[in-house]
C-alpha positions in Angstrom: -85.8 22.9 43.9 -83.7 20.0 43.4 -84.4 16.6 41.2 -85.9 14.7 44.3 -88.3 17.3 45.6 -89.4 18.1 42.2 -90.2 14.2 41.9 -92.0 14.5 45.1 -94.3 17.7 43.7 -94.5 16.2 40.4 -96.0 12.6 42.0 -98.2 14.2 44.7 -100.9 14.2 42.2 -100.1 12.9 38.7 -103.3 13.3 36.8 -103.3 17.4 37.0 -99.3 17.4 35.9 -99.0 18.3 32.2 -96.9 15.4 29.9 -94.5 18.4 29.2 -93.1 19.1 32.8 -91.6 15.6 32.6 -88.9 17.0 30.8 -88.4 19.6 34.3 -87.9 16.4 36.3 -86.1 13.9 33.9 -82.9 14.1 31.7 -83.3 13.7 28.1 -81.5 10.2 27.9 -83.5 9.1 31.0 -83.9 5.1 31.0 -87.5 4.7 32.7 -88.5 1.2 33.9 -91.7 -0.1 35.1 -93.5 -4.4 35.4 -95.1 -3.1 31.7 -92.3 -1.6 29.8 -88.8 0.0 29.0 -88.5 3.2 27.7 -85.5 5.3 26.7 -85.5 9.4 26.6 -88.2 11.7 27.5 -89.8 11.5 24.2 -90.2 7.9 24.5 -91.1 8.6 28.6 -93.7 11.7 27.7 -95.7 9.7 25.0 -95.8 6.7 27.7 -97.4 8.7 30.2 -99.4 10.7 27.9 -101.2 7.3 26.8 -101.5 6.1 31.1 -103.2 9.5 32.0 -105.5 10.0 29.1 -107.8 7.4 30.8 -106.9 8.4 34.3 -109.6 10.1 36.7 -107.1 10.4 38.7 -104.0 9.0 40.3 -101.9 10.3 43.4 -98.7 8.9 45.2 -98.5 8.9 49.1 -94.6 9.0 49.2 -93.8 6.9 52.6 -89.9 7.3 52.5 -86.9 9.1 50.4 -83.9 6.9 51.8 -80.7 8.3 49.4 -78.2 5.6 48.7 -74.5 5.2 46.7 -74.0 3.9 43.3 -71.5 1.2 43.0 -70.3 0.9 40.0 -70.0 -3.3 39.5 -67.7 -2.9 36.3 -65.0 -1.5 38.1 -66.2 -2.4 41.5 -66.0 1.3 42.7 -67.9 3.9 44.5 -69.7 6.4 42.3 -71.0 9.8 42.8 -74.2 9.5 41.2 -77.0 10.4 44.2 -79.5 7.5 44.1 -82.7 6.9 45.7 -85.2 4.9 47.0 -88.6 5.7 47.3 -91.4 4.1 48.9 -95.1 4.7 47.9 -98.7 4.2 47.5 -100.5 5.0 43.9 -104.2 5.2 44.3 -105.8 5.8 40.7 -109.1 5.3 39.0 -109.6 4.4 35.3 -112.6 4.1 33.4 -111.4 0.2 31.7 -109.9 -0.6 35.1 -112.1 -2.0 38.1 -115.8 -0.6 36.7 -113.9 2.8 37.1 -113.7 1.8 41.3 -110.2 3.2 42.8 -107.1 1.3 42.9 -104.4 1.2 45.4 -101.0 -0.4 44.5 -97.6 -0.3 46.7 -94.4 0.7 45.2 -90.3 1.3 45.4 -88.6 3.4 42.3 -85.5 3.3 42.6 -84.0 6.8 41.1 -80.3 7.9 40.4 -79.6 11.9 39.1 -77.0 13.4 37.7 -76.9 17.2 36.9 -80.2 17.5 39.3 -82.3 15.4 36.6 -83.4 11.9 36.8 -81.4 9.6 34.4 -82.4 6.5 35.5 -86.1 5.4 37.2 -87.1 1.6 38.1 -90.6 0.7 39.8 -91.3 -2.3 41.3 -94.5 -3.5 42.2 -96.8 -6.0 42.2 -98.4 -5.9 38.4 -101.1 -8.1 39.8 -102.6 -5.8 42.6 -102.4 -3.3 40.2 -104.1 -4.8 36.8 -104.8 -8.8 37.1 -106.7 -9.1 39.8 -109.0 -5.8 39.0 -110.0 -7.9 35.9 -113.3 -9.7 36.2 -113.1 -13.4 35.8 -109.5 -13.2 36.5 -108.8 -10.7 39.7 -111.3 -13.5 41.1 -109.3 -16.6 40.5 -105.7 -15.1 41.2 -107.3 -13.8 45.0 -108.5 -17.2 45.4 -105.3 -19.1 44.6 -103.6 -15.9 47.0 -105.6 -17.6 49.8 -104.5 -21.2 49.6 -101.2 -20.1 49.2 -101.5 -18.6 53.2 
């Protein structure tokens, strides 16, 4: 199976994966990248997720779209080889400290390049406040309000 599909299968439901098949998926000098932190190398990736899923319930990706792109290499302003990726999803996930433990749904892109059929390099981008501010109490309340003048 190569890197992209395993990402797929390894996403599909995140919760039941175990910490240790990260190391299937991504290289060992992986640079992972998400709205709450940079980490460097699979140790550094594994005890990340190992501290996100221990309060999970549960957490699944709906992968929308797999759209493989080129590298461009902006030092020497040529085309690389590495095969990177964009894909588009939808987390849903529950957590006990999150929302009175109600689901949560949050939209995504990670944008993924491989080399050797691992992942070296993994950005997300989302919106941190769908996901975490506006689940808290007091503040989700506020921050929707403010959303609403804004349209």
């Amino acid at each position: 199976m190569d890197a992209i599909r395993k990402f797929e299968s390894f996403y599909t439901d995140l919760a039941s994966m175990k910490v240790e098949e990260l190391a299937d998926i991504y290289s060992s000098d992986v640079t992972f990248i998400d709205p709450i932190a940079a980490h460097s190398g699979i140790t550094a990736v594994e005890s990340y997720f190992s501290k996100l899923l221990c309060n999970a319930k549960y957490c699944t990706f709906t992968i929308h779209s797999i759209e493989e792109t080129t590298s461009i290499n902006s030092e020497s302003n040529t085309i690389t080889t590495i095969p990177s990726y964009f894909v588009t999803w939808k987390m849903a996930f529950t957590s006990a400290r999150m929302n009175q433990g109600q689901p949560i749904q949050v939209d995504g892109i990670t944008q993924l390049k491989i080399e050797h059929n691992k992942i070296i390099y993994h950005r997300d981008y989302y919106d941190l406040g769908q996901m975490i501010y506006e689940n808290v109490p007091l503040l989700g309340s506020v921050i929707k309000r403010i959303k609403r003048r804004l349209v």
